[in-house]
C-alpha positions in Angstrom: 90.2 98.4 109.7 90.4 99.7 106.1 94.1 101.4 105.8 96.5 102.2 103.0 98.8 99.5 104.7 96.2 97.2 104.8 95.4 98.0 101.2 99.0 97.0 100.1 98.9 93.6 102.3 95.6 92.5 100.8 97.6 92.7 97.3 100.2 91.0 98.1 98.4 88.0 99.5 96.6 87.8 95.9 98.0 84.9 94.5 99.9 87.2 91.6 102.7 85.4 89.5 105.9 86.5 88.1 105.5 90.3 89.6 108.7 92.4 88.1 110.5 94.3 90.4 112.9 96.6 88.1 114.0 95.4 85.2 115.2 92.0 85.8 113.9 90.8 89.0 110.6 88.8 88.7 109.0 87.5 92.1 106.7 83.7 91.8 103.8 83.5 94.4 105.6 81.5 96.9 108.3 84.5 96.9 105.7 86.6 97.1 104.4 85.0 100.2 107.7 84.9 102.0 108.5 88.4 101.2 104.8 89.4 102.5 106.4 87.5 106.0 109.7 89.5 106.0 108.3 92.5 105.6 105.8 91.9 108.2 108.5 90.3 110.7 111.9 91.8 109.4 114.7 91.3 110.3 114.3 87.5 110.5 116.2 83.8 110.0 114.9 81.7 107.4 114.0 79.4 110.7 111.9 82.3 111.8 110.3 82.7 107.9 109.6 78.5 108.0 107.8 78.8 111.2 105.5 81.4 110.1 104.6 79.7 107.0 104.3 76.4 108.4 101.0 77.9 110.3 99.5 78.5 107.1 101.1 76.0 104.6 103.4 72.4 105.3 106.4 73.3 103.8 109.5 72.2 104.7 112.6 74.3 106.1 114.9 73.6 103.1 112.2 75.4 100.2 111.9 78.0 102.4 115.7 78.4 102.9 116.2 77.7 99.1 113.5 80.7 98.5 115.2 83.5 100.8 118.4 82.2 99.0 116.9 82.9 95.6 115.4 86.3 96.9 119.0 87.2 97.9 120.2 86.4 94.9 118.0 88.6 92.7 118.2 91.2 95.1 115.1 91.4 97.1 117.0 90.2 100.6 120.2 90.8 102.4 122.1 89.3 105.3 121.4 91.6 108.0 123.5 89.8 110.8 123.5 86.6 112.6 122.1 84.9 115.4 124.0 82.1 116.3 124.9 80.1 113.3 121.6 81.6 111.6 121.6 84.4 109.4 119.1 87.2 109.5 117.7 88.9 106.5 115.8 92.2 106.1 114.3 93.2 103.0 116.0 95.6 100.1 112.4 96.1 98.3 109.7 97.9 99.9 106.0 96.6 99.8 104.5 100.0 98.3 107.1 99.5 95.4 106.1 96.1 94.7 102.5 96.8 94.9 103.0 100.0 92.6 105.1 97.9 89.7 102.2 95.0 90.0 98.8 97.3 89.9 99.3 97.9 86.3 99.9 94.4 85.2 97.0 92.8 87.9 94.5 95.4 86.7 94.7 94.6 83.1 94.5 90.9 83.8 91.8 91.3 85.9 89.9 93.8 85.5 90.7 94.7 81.8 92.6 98.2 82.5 89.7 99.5 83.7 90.2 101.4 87.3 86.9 102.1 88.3 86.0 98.0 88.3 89.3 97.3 90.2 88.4 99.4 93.2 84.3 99.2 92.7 85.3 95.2 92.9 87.1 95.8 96.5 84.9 97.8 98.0 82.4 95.2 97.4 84.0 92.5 98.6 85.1 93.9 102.3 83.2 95.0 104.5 83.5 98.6 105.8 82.8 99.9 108.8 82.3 103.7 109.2 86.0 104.4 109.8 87.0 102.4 106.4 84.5 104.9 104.7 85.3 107.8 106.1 89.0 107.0 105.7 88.4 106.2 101.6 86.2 109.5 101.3 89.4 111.5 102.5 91.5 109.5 99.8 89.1 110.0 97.2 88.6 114.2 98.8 92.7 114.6 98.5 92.8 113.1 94.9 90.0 115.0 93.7 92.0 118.4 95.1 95.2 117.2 93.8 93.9 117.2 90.4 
């Protein structure tokens, strides 16, 4: 099912490089991915994160536990507790933030700035069901009486 949250995870799993996050923090694609985990799983140990992205990738525990380091370092994680002698992280950045600082800079890559060929190209690519439709009708009905 089509939804805005949906919307924001498909983003995120693009493979996007270097996204900046305020001023100073800039995110690779493997942070990317882990940060797509935590905020999908949060609060969680970097034993927890490694699991998760061992289904998908073979990596091993130390580059994941060097990667949540790094995110806590710029920011993006904190220590939210412990479990044992594990700690367990949350996320300080939210997903809608992250996608709204990277739209701007994926669209002109992409789709050269041009709005219409970024969203024309997703709804082309997935496949709606009536419920998607009627649920980007009523997105495209509130921005048209917003203006």
């Amino acid at each position: 099912m089509l939804t805005a949250k949906n919307l924001s995870t498909t983003f995120v799993e693009m493979k996007t490089t270097n996204v900046v996050i305020g001023k100073t923090m800039k995110l690779s694609e493997f942070e990317l991915d882990v940060m797509q985990l935590l905020w999908q799983h949060e609060p969680c140990t970097a034993a927890q994160l490694h699991e998760r992205l061992s289904q998908s990738k073979k990596v091993a525990y130390t580059t994941v536990k060097t990667i949540v380091d790094r995110l806590e370092q710029k920011g993006a994680v904190a220590r939210a507790g412990q479990q044992g002698k594990s700690i367990i992280y949350r996320s300080c950045v939210d997903q809608s933030t992250l996608s709204d600082q990277a739209t701007p800079g994926f669209m002109q890559r992409f789709f050269g700035g041009d709005s219409r060929s970024l969203i024309a190209h997703f709804i082309k690519q997935e496949e709606l069901n009536e419920d998607d439709i009627a649920y980007l009708q009523s997105l495209l009905k509130d921005k048209k009486q917003a203006k």
